[in-house]
Every structure is written in C-alpha cells, then in structure tokens.
PDB file of the backbone (N, CA, C, O) and the ligand in Angstrom, with CONECT records:
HET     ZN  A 101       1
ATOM      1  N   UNK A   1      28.755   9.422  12.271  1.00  0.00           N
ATOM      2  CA  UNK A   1      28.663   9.464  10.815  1.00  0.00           C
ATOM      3  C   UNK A   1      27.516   8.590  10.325  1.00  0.00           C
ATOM      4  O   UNK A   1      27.054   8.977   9.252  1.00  0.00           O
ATOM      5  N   UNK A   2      26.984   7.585  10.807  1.00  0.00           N
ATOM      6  CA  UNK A   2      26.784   6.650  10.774  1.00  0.00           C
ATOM      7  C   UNK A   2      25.044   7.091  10.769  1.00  0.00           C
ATOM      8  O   UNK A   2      24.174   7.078   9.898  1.00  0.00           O
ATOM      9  N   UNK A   3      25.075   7.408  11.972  1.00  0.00           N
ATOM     10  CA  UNK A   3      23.507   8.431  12.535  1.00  0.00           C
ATOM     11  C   UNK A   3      23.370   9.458  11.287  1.00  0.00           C
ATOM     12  O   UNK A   3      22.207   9.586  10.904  1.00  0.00           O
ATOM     13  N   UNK A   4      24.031   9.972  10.808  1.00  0.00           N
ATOM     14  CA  UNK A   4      24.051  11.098  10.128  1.00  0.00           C
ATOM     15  C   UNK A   4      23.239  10.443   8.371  1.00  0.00           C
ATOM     16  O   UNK A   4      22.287  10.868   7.716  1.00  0.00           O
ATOM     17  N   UNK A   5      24.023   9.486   8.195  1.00  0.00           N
ATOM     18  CA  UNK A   5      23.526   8.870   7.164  1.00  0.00           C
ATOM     19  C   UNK A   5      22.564   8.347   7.254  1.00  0.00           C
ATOM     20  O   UNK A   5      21.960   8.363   6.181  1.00  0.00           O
ATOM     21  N   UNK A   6      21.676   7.481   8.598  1.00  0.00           N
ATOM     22  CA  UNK A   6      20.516   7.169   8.635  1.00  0.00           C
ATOM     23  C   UNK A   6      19.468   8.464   8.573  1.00  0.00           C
ATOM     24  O   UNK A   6      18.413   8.465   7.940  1.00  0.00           O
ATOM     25  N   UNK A   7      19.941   9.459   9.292  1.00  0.00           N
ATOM     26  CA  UNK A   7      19.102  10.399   9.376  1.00  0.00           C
ATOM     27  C   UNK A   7      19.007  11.108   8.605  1.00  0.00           C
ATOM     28  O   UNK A   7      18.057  11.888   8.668  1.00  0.00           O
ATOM     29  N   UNK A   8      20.078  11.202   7.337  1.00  0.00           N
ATOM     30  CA  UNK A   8      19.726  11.663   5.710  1.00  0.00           C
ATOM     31  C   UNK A   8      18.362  10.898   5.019  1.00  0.00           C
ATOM     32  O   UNK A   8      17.244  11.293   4.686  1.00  0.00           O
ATOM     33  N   UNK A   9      18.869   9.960   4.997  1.00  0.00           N
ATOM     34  CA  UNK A   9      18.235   8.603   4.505  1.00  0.00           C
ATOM     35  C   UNK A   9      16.100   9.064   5.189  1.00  0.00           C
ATOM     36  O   UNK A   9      15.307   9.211   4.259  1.00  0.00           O
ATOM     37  N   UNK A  10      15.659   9.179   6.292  1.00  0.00           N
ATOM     38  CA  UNK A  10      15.269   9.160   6.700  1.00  0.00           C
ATOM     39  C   UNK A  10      14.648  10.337   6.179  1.00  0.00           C
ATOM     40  O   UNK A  10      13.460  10.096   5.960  1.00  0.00           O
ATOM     41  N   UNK A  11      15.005  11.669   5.851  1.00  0.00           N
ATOM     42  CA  UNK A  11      14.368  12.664   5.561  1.00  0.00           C
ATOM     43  C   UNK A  11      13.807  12.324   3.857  1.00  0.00           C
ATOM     44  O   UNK A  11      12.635  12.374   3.485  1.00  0.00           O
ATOM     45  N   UNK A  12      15.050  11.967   2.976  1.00  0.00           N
ATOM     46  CA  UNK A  12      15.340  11.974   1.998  1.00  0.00           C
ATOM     47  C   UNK A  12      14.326  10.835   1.180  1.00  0.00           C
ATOM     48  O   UNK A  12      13.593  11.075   0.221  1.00  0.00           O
ATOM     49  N   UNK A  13      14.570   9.283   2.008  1.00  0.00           N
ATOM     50  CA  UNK A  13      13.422   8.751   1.099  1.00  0.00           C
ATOM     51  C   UNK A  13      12.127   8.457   1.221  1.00  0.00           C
ATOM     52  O   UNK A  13      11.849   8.065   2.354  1.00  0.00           O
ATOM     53  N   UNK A  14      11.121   8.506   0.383  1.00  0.00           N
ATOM     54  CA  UNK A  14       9.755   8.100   0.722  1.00  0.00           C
ATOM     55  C   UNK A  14       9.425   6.943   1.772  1.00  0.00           C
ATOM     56  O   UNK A  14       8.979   7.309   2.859  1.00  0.00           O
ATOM     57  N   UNK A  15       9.575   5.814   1.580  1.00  0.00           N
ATOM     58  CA  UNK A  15      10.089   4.976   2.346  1.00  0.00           C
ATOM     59  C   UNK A  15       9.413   4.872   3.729  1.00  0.00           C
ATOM     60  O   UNK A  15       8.338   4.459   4.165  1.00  0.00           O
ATOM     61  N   UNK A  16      10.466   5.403   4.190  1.00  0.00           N
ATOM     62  CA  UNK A  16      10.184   6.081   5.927  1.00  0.00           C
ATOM     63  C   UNK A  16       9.161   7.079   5.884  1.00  0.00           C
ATOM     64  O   UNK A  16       9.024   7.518   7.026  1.00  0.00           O
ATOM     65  N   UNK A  17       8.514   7.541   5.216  1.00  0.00           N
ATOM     66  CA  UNK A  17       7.609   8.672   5.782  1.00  0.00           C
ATOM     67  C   UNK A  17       6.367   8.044   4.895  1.00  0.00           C
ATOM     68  O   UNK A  17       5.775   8.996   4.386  1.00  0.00           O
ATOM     69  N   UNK A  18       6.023   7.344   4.685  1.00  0.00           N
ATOM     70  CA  UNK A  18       4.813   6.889   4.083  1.00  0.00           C
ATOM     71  C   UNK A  18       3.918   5.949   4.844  1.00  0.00           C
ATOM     72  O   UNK A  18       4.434   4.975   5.393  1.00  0.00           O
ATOM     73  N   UNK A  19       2.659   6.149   4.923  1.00  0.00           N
ATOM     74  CA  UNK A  19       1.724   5.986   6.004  1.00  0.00           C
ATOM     75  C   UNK A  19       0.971   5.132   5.615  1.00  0.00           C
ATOM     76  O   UNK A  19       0.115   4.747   6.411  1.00  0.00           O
ATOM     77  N   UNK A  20       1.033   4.424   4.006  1.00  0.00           N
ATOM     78  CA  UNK A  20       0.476   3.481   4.039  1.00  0.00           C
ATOM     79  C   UNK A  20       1.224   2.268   4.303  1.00  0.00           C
ATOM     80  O   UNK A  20       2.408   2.359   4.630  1.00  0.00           O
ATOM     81  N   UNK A  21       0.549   0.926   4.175  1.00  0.00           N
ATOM     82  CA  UNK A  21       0.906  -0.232   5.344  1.00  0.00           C
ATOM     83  C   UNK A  21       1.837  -0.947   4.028  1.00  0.00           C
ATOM     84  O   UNK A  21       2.888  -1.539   4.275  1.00  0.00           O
ATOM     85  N   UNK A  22       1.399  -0.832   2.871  1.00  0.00           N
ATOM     86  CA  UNK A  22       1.967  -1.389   1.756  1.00  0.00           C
ATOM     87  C   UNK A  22       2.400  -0.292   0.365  1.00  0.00           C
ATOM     88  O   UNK A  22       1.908   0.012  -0.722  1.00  0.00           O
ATOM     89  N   UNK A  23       3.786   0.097   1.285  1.00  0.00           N
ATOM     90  CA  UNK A  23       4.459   1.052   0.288  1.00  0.00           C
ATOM     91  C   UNK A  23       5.201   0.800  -1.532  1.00  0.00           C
ATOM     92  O   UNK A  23       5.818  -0.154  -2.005  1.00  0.00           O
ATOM     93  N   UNK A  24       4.833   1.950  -2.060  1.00  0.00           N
ATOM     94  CA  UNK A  24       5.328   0.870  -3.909  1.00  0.00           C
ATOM     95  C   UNK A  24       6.945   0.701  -3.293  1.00  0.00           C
ATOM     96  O   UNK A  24       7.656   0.127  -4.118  1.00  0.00           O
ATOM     97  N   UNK A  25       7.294   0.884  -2.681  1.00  0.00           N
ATOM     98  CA  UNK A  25       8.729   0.968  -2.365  1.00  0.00           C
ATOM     99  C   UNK A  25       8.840  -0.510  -1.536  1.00  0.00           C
ATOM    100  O   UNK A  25       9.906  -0.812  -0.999  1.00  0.00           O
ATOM    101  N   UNK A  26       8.520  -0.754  -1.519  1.00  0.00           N
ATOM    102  CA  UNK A  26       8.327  -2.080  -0.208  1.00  0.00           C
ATOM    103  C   UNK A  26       8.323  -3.200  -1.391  1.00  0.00           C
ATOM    104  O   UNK A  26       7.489  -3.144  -2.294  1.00  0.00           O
ATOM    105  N   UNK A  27       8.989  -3.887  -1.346  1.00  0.00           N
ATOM    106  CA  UNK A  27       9.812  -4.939  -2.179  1.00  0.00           C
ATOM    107  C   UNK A  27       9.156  -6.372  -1.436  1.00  0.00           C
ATOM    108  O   UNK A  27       9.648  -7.470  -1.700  1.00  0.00           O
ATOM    109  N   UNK A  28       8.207  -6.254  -0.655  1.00  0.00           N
ATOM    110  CA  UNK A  28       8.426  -7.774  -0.136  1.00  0.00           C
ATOM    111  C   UNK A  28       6.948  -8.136  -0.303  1.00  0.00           C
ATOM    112  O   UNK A  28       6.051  -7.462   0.204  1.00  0.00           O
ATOM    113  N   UNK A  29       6.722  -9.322  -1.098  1.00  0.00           N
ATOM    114  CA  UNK A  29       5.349  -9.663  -1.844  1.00  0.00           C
ATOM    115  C   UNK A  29       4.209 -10.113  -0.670  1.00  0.00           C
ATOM    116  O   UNK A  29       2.999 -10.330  -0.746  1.00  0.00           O
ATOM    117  N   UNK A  30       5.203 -10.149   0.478  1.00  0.00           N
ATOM    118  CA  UNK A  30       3.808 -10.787   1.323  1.00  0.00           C
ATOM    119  C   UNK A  30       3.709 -10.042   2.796  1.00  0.00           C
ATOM    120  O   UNK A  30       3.629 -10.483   3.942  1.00  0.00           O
ATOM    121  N   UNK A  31       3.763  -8.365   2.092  1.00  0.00           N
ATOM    122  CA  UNK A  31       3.198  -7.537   3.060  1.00  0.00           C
ATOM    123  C   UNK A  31       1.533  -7.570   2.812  1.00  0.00           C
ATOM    124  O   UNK A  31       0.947  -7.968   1.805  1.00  0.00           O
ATOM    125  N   UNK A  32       1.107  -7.163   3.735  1.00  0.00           N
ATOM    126  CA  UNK A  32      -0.670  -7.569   3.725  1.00  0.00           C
ATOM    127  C   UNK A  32      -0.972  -6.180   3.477  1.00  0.00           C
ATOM    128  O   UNK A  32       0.000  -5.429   3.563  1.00  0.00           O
ATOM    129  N   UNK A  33      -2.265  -5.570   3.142  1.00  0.00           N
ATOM    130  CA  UNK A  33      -3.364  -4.587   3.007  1.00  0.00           C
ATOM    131  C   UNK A  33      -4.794  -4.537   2.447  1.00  0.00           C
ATOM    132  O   UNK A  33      -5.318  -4.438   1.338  1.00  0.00           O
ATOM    133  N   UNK A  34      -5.050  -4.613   3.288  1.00  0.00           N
ATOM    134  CA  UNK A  34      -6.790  -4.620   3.963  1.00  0.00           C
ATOM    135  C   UNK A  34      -7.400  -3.156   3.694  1.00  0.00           C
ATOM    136  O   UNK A  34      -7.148  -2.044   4.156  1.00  0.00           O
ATOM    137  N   UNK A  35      -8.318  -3.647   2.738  1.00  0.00           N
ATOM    138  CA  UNK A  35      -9.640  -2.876   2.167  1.00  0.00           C
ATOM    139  C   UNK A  35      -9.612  -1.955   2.893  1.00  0.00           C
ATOM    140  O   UNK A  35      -9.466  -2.210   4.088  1.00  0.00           O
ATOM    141  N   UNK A  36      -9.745  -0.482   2.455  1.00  0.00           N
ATOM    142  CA  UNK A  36      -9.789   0.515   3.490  1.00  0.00           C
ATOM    143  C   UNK A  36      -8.733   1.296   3.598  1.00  0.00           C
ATOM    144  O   UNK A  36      -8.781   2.514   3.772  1.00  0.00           O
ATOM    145  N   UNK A  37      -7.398   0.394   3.466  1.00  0.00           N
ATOM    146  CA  UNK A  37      -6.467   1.458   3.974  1.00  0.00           C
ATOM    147  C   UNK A  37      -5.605   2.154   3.266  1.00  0.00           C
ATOM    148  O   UNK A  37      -5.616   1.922   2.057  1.00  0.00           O
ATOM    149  N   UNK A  38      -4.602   3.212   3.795  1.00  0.00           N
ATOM    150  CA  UNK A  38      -4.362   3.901   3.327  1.00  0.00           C
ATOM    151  C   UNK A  38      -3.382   3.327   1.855  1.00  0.00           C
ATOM    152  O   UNK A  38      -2.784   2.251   1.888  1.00  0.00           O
ATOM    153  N   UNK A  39      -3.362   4.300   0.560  1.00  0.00           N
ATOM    154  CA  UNK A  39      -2.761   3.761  -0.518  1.00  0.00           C
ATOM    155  C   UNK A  39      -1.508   4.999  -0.747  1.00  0.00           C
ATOM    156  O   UNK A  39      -1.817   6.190  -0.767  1.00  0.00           O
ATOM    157  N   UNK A  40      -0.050   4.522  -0.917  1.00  0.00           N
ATOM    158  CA  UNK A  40       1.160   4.860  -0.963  1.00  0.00           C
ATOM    159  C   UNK A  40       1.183   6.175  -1.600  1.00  0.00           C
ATOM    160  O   UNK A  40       1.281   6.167  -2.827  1.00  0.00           O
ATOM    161  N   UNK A  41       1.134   6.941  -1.197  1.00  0.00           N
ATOM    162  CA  UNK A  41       1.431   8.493  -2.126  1.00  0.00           C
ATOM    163  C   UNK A  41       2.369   8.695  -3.334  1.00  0.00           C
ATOM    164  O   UNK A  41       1.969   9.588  -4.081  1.00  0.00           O
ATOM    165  N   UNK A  42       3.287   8.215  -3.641  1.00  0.00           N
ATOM    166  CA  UNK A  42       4.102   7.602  -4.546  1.00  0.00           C
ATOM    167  C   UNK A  42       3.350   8.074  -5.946  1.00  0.00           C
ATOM    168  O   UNK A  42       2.189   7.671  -6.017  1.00  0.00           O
ATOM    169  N   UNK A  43       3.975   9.132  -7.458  1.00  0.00           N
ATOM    170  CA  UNK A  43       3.697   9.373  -8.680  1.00  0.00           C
ATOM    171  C   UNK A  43       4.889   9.009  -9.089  1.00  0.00           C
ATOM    172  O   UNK A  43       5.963   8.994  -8.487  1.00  0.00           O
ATOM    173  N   UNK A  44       4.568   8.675 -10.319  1.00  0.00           N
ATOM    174  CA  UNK A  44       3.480   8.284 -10.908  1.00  0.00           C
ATOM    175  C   UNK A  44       2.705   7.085 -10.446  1.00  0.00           C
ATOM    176  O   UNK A  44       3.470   6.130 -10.312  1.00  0.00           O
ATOM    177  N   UNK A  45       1.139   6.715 -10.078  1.00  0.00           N
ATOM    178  CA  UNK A  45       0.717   5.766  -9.795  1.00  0.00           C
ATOM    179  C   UNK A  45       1.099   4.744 -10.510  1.00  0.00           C
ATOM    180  O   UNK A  45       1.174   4.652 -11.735  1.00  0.00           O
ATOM    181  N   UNK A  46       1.450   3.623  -9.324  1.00  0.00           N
ATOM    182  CA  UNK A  46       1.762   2.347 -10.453  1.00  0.00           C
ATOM    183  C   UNK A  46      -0.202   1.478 -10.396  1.00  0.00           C
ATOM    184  O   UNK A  46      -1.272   1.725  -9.840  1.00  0.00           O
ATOM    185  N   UNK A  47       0.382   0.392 -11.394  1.00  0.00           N
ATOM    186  CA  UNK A  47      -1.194  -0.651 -11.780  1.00  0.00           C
ATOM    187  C   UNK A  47      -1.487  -0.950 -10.161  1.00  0.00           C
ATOM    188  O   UNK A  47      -2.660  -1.068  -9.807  1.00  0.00           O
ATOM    189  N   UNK A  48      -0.699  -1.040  -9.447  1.00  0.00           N
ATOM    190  CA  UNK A  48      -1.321  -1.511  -8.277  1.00  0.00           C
ATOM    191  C   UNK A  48      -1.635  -0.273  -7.230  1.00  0.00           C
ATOM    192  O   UNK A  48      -2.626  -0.589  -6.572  1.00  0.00           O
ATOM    193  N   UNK A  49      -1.292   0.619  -6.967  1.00  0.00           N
ATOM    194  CA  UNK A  49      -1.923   1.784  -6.653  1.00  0.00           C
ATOM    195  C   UNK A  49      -3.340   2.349  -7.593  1.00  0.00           C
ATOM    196  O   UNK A  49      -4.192   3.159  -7.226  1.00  0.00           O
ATOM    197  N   UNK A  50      -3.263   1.761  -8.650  1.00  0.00           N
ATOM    198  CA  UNK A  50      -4.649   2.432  -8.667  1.00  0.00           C
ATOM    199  C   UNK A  50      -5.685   1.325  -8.594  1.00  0.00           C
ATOM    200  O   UNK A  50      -6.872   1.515  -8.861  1.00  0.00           O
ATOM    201  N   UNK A  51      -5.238   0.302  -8.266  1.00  0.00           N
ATOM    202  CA  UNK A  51      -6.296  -0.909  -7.953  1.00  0.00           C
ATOM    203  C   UNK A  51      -6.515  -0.960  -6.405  1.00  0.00           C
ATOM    204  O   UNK A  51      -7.438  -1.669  -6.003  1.00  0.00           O
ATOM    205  N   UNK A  52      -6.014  -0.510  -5.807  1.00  0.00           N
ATOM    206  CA  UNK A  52      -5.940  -0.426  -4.481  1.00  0.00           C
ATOM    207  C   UNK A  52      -6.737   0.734  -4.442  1.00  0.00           C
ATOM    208  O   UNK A  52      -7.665   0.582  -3.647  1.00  0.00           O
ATOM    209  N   UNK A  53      -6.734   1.910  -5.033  1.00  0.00           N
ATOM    210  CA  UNK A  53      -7.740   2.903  -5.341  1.00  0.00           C
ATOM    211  C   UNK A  53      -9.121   3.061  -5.544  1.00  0.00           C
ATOM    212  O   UNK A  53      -9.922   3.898  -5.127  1.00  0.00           O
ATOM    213  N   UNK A  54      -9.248   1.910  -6.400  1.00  0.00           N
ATOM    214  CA  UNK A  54     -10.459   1.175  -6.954  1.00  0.00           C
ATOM    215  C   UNK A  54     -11.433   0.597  -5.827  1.00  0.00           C
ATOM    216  O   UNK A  54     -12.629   0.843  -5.673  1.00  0.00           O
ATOM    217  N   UNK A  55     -10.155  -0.684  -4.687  1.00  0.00           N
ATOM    218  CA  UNK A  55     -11.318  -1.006  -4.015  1.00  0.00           C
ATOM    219  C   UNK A  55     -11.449  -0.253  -2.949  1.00  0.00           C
ATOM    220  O   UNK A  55     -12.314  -0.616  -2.151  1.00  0.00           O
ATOM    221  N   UNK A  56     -10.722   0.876  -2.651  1.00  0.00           N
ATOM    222  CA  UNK A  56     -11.510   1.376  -1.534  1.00  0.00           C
ATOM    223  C   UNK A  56     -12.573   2.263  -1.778  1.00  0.00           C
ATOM    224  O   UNK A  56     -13.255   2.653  -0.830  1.00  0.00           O
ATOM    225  N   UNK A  57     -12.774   2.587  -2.789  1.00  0.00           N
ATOM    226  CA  UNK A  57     -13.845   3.209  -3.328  1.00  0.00           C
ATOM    227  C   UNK A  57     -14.768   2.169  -3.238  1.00  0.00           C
ATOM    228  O   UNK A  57     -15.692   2.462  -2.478  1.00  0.00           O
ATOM    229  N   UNK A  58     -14.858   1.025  -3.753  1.00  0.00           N
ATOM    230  CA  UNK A  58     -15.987  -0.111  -3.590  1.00  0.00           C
ATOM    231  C   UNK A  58     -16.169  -0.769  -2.104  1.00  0.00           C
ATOM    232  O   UNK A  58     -17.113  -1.440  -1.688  1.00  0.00           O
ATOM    233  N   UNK A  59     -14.559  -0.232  -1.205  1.00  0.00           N
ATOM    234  CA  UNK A  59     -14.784  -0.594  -0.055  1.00  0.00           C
ATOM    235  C   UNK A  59     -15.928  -0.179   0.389  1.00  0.00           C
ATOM    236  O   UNK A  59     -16.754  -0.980   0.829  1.00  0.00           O
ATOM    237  N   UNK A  60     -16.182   1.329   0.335  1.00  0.00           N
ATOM    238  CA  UNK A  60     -16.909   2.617   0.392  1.00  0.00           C
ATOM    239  C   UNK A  60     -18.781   2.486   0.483  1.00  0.00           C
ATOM    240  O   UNK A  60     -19.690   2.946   1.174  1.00  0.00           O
ATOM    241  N   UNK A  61     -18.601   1.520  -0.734  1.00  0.00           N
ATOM    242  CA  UNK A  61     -20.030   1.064  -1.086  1.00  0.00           C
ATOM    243  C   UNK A  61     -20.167  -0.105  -0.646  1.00  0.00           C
ATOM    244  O   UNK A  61     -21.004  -0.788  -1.235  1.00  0.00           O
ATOM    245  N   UNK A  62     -19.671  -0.527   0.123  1.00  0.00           N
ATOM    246  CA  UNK A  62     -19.595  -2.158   1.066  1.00  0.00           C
ATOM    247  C   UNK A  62     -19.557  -3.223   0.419  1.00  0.00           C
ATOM    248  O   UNK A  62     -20.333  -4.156   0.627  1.00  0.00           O
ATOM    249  N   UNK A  63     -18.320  -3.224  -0.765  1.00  0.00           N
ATOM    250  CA  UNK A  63     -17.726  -4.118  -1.405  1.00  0.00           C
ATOM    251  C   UNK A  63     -16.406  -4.453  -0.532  1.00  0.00           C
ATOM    252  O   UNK A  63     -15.971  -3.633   0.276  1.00  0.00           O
ATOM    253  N   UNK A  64     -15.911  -5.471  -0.705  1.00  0.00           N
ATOM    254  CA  UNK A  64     -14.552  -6.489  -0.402  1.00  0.00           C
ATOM    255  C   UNK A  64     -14.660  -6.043   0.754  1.00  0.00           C
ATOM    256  O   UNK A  64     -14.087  -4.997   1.060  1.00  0.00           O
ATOM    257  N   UNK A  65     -15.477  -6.795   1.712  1.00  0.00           N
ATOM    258  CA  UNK A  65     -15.672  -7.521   2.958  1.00  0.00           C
ATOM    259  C   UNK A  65     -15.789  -8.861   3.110  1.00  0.00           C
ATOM    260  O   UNK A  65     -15.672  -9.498   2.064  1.00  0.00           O
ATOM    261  N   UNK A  66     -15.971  -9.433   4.026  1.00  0.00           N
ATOM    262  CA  UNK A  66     -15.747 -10.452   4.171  1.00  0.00           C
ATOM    263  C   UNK A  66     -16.542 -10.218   5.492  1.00  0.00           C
ATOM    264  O   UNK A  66     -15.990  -9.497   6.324  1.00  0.00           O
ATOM    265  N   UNK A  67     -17.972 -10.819   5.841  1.00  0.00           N
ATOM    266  CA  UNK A  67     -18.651 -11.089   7.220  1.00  0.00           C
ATOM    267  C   UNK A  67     -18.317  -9.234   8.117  1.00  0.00           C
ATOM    268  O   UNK A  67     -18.217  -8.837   9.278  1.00  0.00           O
ATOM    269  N   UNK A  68     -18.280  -8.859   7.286  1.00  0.00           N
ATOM    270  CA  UNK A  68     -18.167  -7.250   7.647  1.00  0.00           C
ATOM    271  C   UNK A  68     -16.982  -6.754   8.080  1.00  0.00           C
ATOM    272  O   UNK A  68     -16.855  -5.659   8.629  1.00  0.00           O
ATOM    273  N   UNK A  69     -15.578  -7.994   7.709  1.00  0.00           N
ATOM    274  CA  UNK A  69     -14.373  -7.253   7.863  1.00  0.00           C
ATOM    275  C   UNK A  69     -14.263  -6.803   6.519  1.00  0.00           C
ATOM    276  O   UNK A  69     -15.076  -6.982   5.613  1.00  0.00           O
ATOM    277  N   UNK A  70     -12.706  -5.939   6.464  1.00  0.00           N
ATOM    278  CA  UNK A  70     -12.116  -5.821   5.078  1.00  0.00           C
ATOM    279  C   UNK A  70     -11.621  -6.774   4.873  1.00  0.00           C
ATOM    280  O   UNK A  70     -11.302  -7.652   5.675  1.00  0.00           O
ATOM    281  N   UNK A  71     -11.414  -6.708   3.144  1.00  0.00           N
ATOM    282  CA  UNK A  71     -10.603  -7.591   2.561  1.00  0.00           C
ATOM    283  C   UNK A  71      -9.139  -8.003   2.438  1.00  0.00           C
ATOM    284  O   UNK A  71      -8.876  -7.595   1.307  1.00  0.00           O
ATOM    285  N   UNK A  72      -7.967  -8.595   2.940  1.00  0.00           N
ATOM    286  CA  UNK A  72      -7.026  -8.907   2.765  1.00  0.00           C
ATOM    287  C   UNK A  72      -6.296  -9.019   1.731  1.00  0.00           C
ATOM    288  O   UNK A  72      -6.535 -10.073   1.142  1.00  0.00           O
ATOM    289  N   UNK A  73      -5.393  -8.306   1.179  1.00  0.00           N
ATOM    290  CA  UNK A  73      -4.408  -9.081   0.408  1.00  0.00           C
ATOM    291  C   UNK A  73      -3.137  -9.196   0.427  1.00  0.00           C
ATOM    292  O   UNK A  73      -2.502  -8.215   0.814  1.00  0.00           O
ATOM    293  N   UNK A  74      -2.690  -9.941   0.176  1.00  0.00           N
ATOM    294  CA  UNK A  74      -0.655  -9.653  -0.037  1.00  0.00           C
ATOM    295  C   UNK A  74      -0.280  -8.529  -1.064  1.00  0.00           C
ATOM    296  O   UNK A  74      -0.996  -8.214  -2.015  1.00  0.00           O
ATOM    297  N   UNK A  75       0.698  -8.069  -0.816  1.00  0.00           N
ATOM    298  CA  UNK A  75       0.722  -7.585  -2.346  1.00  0.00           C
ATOM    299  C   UNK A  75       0.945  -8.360  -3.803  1.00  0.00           C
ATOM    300  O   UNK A  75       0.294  -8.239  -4.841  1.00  0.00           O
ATOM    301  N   UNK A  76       1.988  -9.119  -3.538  1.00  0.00           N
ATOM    302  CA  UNK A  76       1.811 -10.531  -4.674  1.00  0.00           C
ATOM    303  C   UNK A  76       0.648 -10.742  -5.413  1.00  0.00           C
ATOM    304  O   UNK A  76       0.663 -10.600  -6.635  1.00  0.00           O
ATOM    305  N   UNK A  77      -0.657 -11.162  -4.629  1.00  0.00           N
ATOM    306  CA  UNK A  77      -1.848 -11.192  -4.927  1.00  0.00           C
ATOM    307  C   UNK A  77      -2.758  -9.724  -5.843  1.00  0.00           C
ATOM    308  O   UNK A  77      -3.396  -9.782  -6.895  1.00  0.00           O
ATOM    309  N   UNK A  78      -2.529  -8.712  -5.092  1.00  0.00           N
ATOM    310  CA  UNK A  78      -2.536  -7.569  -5.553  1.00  0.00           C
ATOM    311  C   UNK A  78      -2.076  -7.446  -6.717  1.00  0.00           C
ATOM    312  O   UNK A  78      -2.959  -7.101  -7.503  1.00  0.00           O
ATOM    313  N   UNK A  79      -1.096  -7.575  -7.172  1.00  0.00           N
ATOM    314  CA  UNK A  79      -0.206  -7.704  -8.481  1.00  0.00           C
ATOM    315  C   UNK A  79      -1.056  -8.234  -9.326  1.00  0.00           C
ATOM    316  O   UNK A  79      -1.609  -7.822 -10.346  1.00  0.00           O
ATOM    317  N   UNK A  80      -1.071  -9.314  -8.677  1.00  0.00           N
ATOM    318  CA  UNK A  80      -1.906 -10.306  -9.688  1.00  0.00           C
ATOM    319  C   UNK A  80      -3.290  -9.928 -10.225  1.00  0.00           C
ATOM    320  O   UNK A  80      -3.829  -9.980 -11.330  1.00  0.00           O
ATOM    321  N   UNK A  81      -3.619  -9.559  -9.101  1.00  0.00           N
ATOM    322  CA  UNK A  81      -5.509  -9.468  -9.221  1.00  0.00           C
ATOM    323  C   UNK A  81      -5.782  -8.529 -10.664  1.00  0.00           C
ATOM    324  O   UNK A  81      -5.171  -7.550 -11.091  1.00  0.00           O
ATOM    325  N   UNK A  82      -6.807  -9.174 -11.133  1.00  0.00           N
ATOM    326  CA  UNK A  82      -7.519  -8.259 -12.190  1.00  0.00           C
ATOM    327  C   UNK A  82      -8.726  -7.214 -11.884  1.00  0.00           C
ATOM    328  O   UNK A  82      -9.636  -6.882 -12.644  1.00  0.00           O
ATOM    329  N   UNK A  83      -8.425  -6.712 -10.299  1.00  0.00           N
ATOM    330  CA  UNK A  83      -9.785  -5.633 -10.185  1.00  0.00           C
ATOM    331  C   UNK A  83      -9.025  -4.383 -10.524  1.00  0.00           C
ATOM    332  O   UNK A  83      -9.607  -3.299 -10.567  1.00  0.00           O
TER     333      UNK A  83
HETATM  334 ZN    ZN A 101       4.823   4.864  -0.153  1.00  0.00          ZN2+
END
C-alpha cells in the first residue's frame, strides 16, 4: 500500500520529475544553483524563476562567472537578489 502511494506521489507531483537542481517546490533556502542551469518548469513563473531566466541569458553573454566558472547561489540569496 505503502509503494503504491509513493508511486502515486511520484507520477503525480512535479517535484520528482523536475530536472532542475533548484525546484519552486523545494522549500529549503540553501539549495545551491549555478549560472547555467537548468530553471524549474513550474507556471505560473514565480520572481525567482524569471531571475534565474535572466541570468542565464547573461550567463550566455559571459556574465555571472566567476574566473570562468558559473555563478553560485542559494536560493535564499536568489530571493533576495535584485537581478
Ligand atoms: Zn520544478
């Protein structure tokens, strides 16, 4: 029963099937995501999905690096940030 409910769960919420590293569903402020990567599929976009939008587009143009890595952030920080 038990399996059955994980494996509802599993089809059913975004959650589990989302490929970026820092999902809007992901509740915990000090997951990291680095310039570049993928941004949560999740509509309506929230303020921080489309700022995360923003810099990978400027990633693009070889903005938010750092010595030629990407840029880091928490999401906390993310929240915060005014880009
Ligand atoms: Zn997601």
């Amino acid at each position: 029963m038990l399996a059955l409910l994980i494996y509802k769960n599993m089809k059913t919420k975004h959650w589990y099937n989302c490929s970026s590293p820092l999902c809007t569903e992901d509740k915990s402020p000090k997951t990291l995501w680095y310039a570049g990567e993928e941004v949560c599929g999740c509509r309506p976009l929230t303020d921080l999905q489309k700022r995360q939008l923003r810099i990978n587009k400027g990633y693009l143009k070889g903005r938010f690096q750092v010595k030629g890595e990407p840029r880091v952030w928490t999401q906390e920080e993310l929240s915060k940030s005014r880009l």
